[in-house]
DOSE-100368 format. One record per residue: residue in one letter; x, y, z of N, C-alpha, C in turn. Coordinates in pm, whole numbers, plus 32768, in hexadecimal, padded with zeros to 4 digits. Layout:
N
AXYZXYZXYZ;...
END
This chain:
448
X80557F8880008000800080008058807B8000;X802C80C37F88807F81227F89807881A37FE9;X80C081DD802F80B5825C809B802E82CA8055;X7FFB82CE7FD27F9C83047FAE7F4182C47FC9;X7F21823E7FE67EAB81EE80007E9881EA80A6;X7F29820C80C77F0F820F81787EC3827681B3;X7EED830181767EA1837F819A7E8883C980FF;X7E1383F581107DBD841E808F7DDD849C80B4;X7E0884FD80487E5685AF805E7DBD85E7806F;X7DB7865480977D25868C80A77D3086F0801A;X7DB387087FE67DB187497F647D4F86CE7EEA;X7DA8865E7EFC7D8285FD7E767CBE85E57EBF;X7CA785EF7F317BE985D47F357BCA86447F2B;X7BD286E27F1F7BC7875B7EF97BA087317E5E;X7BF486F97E257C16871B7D927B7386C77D5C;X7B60868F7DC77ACE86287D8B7AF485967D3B;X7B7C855D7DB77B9284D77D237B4D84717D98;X7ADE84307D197A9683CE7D707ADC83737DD4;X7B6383527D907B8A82C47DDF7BC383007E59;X7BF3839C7E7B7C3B83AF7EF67BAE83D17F43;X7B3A84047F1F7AD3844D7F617AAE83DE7FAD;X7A83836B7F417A4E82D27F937AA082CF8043;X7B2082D2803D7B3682D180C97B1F831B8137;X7B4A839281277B0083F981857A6E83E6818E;X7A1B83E18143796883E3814D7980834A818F;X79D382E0817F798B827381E37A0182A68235;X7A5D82B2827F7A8C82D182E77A09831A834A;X7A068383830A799C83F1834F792783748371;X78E8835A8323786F82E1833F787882AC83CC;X7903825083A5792682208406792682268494;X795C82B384C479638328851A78E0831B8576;X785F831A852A77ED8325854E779D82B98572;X776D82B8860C7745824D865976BC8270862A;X76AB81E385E37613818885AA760E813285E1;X76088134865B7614807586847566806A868F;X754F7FDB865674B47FC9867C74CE7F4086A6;X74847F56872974627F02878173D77EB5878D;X738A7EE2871B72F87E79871A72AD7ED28784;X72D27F3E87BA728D7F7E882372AE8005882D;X723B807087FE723080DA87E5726781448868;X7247812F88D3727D8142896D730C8160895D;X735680E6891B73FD80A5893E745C80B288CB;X73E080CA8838743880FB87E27458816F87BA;X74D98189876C74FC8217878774A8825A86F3;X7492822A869A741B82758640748A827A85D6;X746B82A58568748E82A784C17486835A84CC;X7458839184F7743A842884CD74BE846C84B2;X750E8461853475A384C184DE75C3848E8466;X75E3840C844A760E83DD83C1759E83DA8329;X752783FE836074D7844C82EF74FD84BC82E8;X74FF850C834D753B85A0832B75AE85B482E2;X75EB856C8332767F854482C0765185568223;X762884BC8232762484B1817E75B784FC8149;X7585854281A074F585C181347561861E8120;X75BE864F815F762D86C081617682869F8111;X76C98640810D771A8616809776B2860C7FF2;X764C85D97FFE760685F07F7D75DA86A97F3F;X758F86DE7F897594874C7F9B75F487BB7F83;X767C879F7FA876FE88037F82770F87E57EF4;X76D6879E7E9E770787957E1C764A879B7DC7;X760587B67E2A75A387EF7DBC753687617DD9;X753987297E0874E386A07DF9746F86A67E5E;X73DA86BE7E61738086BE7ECA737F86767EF4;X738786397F8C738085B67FC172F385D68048;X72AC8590806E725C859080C3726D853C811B;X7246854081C2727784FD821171E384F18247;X71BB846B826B714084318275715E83EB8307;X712C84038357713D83E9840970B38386840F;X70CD830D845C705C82B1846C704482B884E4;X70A682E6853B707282E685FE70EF835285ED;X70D8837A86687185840486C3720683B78689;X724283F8862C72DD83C3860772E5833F859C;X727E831B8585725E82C18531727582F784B1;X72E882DD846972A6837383F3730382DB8367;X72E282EC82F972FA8319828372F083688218;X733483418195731983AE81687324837980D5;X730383BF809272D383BF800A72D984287F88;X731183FD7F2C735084807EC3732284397E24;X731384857DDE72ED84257D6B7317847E7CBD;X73CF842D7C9C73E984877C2E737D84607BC5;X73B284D57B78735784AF7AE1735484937AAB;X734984477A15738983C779A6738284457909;X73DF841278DA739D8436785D7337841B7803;X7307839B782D7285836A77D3720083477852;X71BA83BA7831713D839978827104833D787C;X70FD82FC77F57095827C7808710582027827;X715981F978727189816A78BD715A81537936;X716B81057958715D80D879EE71BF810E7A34;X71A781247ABA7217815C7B1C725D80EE7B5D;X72CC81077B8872FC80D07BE6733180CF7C4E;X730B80A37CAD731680A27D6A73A4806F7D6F;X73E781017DA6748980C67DD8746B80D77E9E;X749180817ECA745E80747F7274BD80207FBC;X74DA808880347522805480B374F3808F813D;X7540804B817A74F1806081EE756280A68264;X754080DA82A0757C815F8300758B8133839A;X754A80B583DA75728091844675D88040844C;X75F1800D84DF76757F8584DC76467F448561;X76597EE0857176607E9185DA76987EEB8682;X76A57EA186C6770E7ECC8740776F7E878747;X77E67EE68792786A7ECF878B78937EBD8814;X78ED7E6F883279117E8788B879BD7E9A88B0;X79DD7F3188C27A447F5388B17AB07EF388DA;X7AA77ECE89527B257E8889AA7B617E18894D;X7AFE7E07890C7B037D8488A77B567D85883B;X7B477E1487F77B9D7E3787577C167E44878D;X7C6D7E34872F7D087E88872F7CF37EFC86DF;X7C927F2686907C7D7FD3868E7BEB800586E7;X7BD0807886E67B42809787357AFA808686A9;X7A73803386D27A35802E864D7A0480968632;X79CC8122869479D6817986217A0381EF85F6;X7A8E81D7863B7AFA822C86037B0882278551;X7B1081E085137B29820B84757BBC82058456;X7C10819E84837CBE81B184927CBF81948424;X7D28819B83BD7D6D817D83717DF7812D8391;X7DD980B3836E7E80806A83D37E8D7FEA8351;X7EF27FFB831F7F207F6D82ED7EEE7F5F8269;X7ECC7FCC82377E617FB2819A7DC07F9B81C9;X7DA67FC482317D117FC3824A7CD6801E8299;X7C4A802882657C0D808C82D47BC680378336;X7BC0805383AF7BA57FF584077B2B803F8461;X7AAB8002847E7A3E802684DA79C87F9C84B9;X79977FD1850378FE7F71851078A27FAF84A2;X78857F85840D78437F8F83A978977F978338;X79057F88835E79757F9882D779537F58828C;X79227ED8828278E17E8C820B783C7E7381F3;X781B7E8D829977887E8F828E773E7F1682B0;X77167F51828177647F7381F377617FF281D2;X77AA8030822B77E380B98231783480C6818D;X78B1809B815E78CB8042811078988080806D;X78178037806777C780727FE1777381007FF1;X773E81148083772F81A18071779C8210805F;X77DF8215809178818243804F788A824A7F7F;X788E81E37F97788F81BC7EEF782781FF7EA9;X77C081F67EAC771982297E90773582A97E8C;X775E82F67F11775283857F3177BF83AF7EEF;X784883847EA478B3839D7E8478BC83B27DCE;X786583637DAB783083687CF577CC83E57D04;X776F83CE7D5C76F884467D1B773E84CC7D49;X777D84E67DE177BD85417DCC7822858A7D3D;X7863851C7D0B78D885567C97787285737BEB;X782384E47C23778D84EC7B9A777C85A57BA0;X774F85C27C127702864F7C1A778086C77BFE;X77E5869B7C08783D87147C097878870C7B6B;X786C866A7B12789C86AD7A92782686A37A49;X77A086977A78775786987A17770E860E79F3;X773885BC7A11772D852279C8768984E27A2E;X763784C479AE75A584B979BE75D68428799F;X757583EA79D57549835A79CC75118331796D;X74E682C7790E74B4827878B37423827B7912;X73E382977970737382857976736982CF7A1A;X72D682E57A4D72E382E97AC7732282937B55;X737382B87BA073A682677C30737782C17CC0;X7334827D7CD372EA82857D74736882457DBD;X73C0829D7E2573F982AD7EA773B982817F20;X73C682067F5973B981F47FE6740E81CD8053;X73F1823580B774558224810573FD81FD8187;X73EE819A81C073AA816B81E27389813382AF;X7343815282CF7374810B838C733880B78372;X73528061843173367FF0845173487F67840C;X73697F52839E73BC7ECF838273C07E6B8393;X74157E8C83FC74577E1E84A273EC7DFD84BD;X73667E0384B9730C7DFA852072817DE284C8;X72C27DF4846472257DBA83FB71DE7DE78391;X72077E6E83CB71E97EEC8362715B7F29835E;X713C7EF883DF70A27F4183FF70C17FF08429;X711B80168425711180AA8450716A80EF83AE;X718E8090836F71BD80A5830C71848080826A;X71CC803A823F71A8800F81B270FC7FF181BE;X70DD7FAB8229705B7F8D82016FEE7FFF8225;X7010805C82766FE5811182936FF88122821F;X703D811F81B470358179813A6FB1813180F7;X6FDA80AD80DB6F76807D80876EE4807580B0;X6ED28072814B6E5F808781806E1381178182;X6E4D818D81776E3C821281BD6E6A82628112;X6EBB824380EB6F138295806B6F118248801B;X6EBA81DD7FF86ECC81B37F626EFF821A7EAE;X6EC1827E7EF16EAF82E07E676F4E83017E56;X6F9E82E77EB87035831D7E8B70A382B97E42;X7045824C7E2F705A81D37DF0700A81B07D7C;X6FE782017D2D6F7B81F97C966FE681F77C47;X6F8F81807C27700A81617B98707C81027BC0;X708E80E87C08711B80847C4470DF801E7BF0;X71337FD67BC471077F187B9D71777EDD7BCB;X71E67EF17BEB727D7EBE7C1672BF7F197C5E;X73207ECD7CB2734E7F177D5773F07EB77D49;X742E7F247D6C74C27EB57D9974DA7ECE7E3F;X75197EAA7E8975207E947F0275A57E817F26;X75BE7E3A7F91763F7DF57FF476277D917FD6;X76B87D59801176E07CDF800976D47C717F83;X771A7CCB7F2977467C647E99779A7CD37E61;X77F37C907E0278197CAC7DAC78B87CC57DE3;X78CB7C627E5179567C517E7F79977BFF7E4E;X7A247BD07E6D7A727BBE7E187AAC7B2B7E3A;X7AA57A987E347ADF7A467E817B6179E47DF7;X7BDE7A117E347C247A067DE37C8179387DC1;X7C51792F7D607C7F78727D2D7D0E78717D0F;X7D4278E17CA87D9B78E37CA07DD479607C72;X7E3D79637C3C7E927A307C367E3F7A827BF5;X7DF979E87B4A7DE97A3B7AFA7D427A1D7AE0;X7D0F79FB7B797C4779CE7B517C287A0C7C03;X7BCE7A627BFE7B777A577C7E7AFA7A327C34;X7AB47A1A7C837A2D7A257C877A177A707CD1;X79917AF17CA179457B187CCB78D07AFC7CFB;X78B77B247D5678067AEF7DAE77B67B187D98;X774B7B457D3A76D87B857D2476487B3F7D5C;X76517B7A7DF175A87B3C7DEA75337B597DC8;X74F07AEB7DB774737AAE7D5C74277A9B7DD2;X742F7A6E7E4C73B87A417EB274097A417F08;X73A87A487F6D73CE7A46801373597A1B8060;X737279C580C873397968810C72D379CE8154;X7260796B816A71C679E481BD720E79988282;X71DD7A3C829671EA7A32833671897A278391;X71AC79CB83EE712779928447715479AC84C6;X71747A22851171947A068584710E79B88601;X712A7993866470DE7931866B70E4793B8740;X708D792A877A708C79448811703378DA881C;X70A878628889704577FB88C6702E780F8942;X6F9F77E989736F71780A89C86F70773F8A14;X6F8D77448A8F6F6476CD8AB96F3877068B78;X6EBD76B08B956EAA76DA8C186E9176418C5F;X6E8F76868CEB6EB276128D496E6E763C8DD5;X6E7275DD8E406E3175EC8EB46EB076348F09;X6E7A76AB8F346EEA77058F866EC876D5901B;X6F6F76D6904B6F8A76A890EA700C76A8910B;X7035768A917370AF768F91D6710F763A918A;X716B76619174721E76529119725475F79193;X722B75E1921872687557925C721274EE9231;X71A874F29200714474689200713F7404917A;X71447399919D7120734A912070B9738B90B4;X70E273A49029707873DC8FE8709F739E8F45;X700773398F30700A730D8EB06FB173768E68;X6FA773EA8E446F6774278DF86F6874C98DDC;X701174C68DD2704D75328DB07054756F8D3E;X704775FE8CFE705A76458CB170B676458C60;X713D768F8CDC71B176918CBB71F976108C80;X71E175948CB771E975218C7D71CF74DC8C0B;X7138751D8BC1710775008B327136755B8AF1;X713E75C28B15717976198AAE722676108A72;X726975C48AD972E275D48AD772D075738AA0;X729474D18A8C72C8745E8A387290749189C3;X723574DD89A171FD74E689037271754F88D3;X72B475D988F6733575E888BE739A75A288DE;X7384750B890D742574CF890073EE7497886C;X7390746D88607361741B87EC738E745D8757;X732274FB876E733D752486E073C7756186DA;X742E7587875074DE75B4870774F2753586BB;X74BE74BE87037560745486DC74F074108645;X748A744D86477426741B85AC74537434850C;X746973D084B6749473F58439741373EE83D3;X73F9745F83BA7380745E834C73BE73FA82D0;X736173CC8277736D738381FA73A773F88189;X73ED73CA81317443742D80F073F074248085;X73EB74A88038738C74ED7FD973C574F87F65;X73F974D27EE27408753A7EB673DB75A87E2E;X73DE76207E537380767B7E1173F776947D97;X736C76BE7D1673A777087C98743677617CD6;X742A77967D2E74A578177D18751D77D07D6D;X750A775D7DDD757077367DF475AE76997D7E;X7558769D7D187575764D7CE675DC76727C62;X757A76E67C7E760177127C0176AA77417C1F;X769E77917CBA772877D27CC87769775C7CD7;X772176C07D0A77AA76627D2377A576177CA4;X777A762B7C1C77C875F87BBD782376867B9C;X781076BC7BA6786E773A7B6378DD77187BAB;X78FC76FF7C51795376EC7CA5798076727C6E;X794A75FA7C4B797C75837C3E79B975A67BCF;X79B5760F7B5979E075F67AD37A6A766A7AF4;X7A5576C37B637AE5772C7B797B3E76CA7BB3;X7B2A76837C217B50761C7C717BA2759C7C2C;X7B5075647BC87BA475137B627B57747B7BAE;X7AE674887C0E7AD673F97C567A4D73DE7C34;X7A3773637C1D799073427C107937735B7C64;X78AE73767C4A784C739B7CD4781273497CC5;X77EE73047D3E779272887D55772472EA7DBC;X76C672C77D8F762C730A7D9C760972D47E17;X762672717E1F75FE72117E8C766572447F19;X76B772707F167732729D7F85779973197F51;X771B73817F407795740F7F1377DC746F7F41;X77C773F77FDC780B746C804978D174298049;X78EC73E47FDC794F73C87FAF799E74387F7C;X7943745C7F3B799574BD7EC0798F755C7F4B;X790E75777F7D793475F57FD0798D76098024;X79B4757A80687A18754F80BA7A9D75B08094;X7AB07590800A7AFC75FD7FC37B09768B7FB2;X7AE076A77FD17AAD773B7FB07AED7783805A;X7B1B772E80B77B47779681427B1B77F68156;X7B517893816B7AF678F281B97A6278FC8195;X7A1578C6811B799878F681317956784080FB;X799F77FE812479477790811378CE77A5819B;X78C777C88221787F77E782647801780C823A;X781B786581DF77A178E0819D774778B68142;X77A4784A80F9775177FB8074771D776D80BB;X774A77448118774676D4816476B376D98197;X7692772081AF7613776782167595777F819E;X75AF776F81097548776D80E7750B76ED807B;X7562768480D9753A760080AF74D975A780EB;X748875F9816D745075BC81AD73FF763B820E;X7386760D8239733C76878292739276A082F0;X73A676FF8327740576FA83D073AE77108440;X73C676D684A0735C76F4855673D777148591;X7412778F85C4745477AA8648741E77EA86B5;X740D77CC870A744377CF8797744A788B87C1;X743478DA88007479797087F4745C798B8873;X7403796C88BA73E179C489377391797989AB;X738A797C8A37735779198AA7731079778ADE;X72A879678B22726D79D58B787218793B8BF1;X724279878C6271C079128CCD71E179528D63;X718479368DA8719679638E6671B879FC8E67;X717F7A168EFB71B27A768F0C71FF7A7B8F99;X720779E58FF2726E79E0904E7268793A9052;X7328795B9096737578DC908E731A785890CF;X72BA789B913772847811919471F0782D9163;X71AE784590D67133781F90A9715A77E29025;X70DB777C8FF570E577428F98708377848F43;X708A77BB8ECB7041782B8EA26FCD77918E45;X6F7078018E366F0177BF8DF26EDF77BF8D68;X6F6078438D436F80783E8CCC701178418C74;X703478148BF870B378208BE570BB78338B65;X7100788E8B027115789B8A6A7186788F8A5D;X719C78AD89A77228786E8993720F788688D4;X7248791588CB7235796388297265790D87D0;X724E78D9875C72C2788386EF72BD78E18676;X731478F2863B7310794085CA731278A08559;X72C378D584FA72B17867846F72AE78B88440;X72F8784083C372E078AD831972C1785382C3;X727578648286724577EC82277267780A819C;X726977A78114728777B580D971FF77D9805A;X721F783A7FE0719378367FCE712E77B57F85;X70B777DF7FD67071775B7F9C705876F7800B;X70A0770B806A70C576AE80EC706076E8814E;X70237751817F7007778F81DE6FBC773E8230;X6F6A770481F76EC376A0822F6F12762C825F;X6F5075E981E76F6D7563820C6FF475768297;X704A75C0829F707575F88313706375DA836D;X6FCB764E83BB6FB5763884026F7A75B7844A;X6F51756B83D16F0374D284296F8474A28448;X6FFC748084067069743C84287097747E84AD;X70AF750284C370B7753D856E7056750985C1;X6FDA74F4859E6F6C74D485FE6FA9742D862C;X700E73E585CD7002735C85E7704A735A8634;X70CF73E3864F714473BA86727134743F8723;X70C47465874070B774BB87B9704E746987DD;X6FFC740087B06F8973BA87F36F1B74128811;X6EA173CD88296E25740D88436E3574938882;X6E48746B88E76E2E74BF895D6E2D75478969;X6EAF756389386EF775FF892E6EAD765D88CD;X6E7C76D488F26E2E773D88B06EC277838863;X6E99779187BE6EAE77AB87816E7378748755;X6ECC78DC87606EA7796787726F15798186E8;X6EFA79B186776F1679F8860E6F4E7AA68638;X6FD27AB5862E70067B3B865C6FEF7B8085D1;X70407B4C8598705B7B8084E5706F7B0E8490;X6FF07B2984596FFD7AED83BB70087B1F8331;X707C7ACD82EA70A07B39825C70817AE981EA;X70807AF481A170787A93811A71017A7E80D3;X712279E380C8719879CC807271A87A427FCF;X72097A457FA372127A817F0F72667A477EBC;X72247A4E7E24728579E77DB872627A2E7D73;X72BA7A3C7D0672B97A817C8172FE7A317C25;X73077A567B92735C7A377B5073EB7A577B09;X74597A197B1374B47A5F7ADE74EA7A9D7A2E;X747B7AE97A28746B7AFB798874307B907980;X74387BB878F473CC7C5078F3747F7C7378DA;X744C7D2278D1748A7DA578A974BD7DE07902;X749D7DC3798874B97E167A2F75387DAB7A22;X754B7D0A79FC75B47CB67A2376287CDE79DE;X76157CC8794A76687CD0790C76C07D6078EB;X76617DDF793676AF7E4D796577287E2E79E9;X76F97DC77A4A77427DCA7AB977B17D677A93;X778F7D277A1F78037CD879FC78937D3379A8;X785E7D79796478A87D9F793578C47E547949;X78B17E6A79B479037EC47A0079697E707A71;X795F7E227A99799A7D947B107A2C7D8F7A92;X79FA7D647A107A7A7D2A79BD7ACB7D857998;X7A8E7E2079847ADB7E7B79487B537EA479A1;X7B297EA97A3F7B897ED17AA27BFD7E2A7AAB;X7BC97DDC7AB57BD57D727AC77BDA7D107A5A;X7C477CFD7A0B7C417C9C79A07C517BD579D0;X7C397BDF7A347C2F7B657A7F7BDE7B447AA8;X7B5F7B7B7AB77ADE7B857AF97A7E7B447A94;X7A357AE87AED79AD7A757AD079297A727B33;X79057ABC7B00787B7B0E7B3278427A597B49;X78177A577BC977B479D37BE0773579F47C57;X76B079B97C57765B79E77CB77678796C7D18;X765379A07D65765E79617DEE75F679817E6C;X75CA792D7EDD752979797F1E75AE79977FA6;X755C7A057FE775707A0F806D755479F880CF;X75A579A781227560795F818674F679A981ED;X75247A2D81DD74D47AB1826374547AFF8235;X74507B8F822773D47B9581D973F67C478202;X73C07C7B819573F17D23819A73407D568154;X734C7E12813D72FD7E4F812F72927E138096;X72E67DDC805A72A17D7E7FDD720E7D468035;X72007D2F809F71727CCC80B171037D438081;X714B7DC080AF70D57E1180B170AB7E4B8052;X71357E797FD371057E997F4B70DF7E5F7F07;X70BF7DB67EFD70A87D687EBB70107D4D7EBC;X6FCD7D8D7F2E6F507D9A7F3B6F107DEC7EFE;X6F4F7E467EB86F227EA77E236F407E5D7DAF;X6F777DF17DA96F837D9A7D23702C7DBA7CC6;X707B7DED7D4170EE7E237CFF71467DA07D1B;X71967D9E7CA271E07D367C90724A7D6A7CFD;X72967D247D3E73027D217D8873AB7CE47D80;X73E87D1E7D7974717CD87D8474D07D1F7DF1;X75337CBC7E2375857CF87E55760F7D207E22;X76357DA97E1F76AB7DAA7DA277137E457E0B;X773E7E327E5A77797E8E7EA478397E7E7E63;X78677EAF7DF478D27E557DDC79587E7D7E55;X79BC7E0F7E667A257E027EA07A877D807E7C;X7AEA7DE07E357B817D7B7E267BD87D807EB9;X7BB47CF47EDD7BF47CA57F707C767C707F59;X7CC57C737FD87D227C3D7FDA7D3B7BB37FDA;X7D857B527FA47D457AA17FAE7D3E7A8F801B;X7D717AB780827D857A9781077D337AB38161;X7CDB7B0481267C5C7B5E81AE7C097B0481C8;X7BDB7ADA821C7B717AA3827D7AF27AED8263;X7AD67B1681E87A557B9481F279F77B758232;X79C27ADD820D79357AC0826079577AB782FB;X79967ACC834379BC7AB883A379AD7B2383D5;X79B77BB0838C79D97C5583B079427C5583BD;X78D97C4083AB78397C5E8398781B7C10843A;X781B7CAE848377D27C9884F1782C7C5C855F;X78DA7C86851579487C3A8562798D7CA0858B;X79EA7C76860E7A2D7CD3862A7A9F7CF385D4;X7AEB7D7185EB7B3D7DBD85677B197DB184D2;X7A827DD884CB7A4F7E0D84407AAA7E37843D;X7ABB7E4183917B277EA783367B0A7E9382CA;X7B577EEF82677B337EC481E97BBC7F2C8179;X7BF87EBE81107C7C7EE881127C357F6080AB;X7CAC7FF080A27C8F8051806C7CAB803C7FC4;X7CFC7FCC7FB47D1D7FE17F087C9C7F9A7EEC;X7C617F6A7F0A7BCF7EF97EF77B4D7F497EFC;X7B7B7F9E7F5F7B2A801F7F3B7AE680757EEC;X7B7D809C7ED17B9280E47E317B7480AC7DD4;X7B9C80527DCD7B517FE27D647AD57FC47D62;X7A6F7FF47DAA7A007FCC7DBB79B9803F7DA3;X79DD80CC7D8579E681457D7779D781097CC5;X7A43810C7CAD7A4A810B7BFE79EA80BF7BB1;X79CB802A7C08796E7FBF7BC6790880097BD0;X78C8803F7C5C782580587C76782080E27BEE;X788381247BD3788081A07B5E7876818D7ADD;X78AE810B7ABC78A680B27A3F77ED80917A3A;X77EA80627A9C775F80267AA376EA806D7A9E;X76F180B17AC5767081347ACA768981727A65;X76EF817379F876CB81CC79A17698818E791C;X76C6810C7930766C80BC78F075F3807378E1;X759E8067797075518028798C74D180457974;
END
């Protein structure tokens, strides 16, 4: 990394060059505590970092509106203009919160914004502080030389996320549909990264689908009494064997159009046969993000949270125990009876959040733009779809009938652990991968 990639001159981001601006606008991002906690009380809110990015749009001429769903709840929304009115628009969207951090934990403060080692380092660096940077870093330079789009692009910058996107993405589409007329296609997070086979082939990740979310609260009750006495008809007791059941439970393996395709593409970069019947062979291969692709070969039930009693010498009468699932799409129904087999009668079943799986196809005019802005920077690059095991603001635009992908680009180092950085301690995200993700997303929008 060259000493220009370590510190960005405030002359060369003056001058308006996208790839140095990208760092400062996510440094700054960074800076700014979004933590959402699933609890409006405890989280610190999205509002400064809308202000942010309405202010950064704004200094170069761009109207952006900031749309508040509760106190501090805010996104925001900007929408350039195309040159051809009669196309369809397209939804470019990220999202403005992050998880929580627990400082003691990082070797940088996550949200300090350091620059150390070829990376910028905080809590959202990839999720996905990251592409708003990128996003805000084209339309800014778009607006300063002039350069109009092939069609209309709707800007979202988006809260709550982390948490479901009820104060966010799905507030727009519920409350603000009209700032979304005309969308038919949306790009997003988490694709269009880089996982490298050899010097002269990565594959790129473009997702096509992502698994529907079921978070899930079991309820089991029992006869309450004295913690010295013999007691066959405990709470805490049913509840605790039905999550020993579903951690150590392996759903039946699925597999769908979109994971069927990235593991022949993998089997044919790879050079190894895929047996259909056992293709967790070939992911086996794949190291830092076999995890990620691993996870959408089968529904998942984990385990996340215990709640029971409220003192050491009572036996409470009631006991829960949250599981997060993600199903695959198409799976949702049949799912749940297979959980019902594997938590038994008894246990009351309470629905926190439910999302709908998403699949698309890897084809059309939106693809073959992302392919070949990916190749132009990148003459090694093999655009492949792939589903995500997690689930982002897509559940909610897709409920207007807008096609979805995930296409946030980033050239990785072979060595990064990326899936590991999502929701891990020492997020980061290297700065030349950055920049690079700067040039692709500029390629792409001006074609799309």
């Amino acid at each position: 990394m060259s000493e220009r990639g370590e510190r960005v001159s405030e002359a060369s981001t003056a001058m308006g060059d996208p790839g140095d601006e990208v760092v400062d606008i996510c440094r700054d991002l960074l800076r700014i505590d979004t933590t959402n906690t699933g609890d409006n009380a405890t989280s610190a809110g999205e509002r400064a970092a809308a202000e942010y990015v309405a202010g950064k749009l704004g200094e170069v001429g761009i109207a952006a509106e900031i749309y508040e769903s509760a106190p501090g709840r805010a996104s925001v929304v900007a929408r350039l203009e195309g040159t051809d009115p009669s196309r369809d628009a397209l939804l470019v969207h990220g999202h403005l919160d992050v998880v929580p951090a627990q400082a003691d934990e990082w070797t940088a403060h996550p949200f300090g914004g350091e620059l150390r080692d070829g990376f910028l380092w905080g809590r959202g660096a990839i999720d996905m502080k990251d592409f708003d940077a990128m996003v805000l870093a084209v339309a800014r330079d778009w607006a300063r030389t002039g350069v109009r789009p092939p069609r209309d692009i709707v800007l979202a910058f988006t809260a709550d996320e982390e948490a479901g996107g009820g104060y966010g993405a799905h507030f727009l589409v519920d409350k603000h549909r009209d700032l979304l007329d005309g969308c038919t296609e949306a790009v997003g997070e988490v694709g269009g990264f880089s996982y490298t086979v050899t010097e002269d082939l990565r594959l790129y990740l473009v997702e096509t689908a992502e698994k529907g979310i079921n978070w899930l609260r079991l309820h089991a009750r029992g006869r309450p009494g004295h913690g010295s006495m013999v007691h066959d008809d405990n709470a805490v007791t049913a509840v605790a064997e039905a999550v020993a059941r579903v951690g150590r439970h392996r759903f039946p393996m699925v597999m769908t159009p979109t994971v069927r395709a990235f593991l022949e593409h993998l089997s044919d970069a790879l050079g190894v046969d895929l047996d259909p019947d056992d293709p967790e062979i070939a992911i086996a291969k794949l190291g830092p993000i076999a995890n990620l692709i691993g996870a959408t070969l089968r529904n998942t039930a984990n385990p996340t949270r215990l709640e029971a009693g409220y003192k050491d010498n009572v036996i409470p009468s009631r006991a829960s125990a949250t599981i997060d699932c993600r199903t695959l799409p198409g799976q949702a129904e049949l799912f749940l009876e297979q959980l019902r087999e594997v938590i038994g009668p008894d246990l009351e079943i309470e629905h926190v959040q439910r999302q709908p799986a998403l699949e698309t196809t890897f084809d059309g005019a939106l693809v073959d733009a992302m392919a070949a802005a990916l190749r132009a920077e990148d003459p090694g690059a093999r655009p492949v779809p792939y589903m995500l095991s997690g689930g982002t603001d897509a559940k909610a635009f897709q409920r207007l009938g807008i096609r979805c992908f995930g296409f946030a680009p980033l050239r990785l180092p072979p060595d990064l652990n990326f899936s590991a950085l999502f929701h891990g301690i020492d997020e980061r995200v290297p700065v030349e991968g950055l920049q690079f993700g700067v040039r692709v997303l500029d390629r792409f929008l001006r074609t799309s």
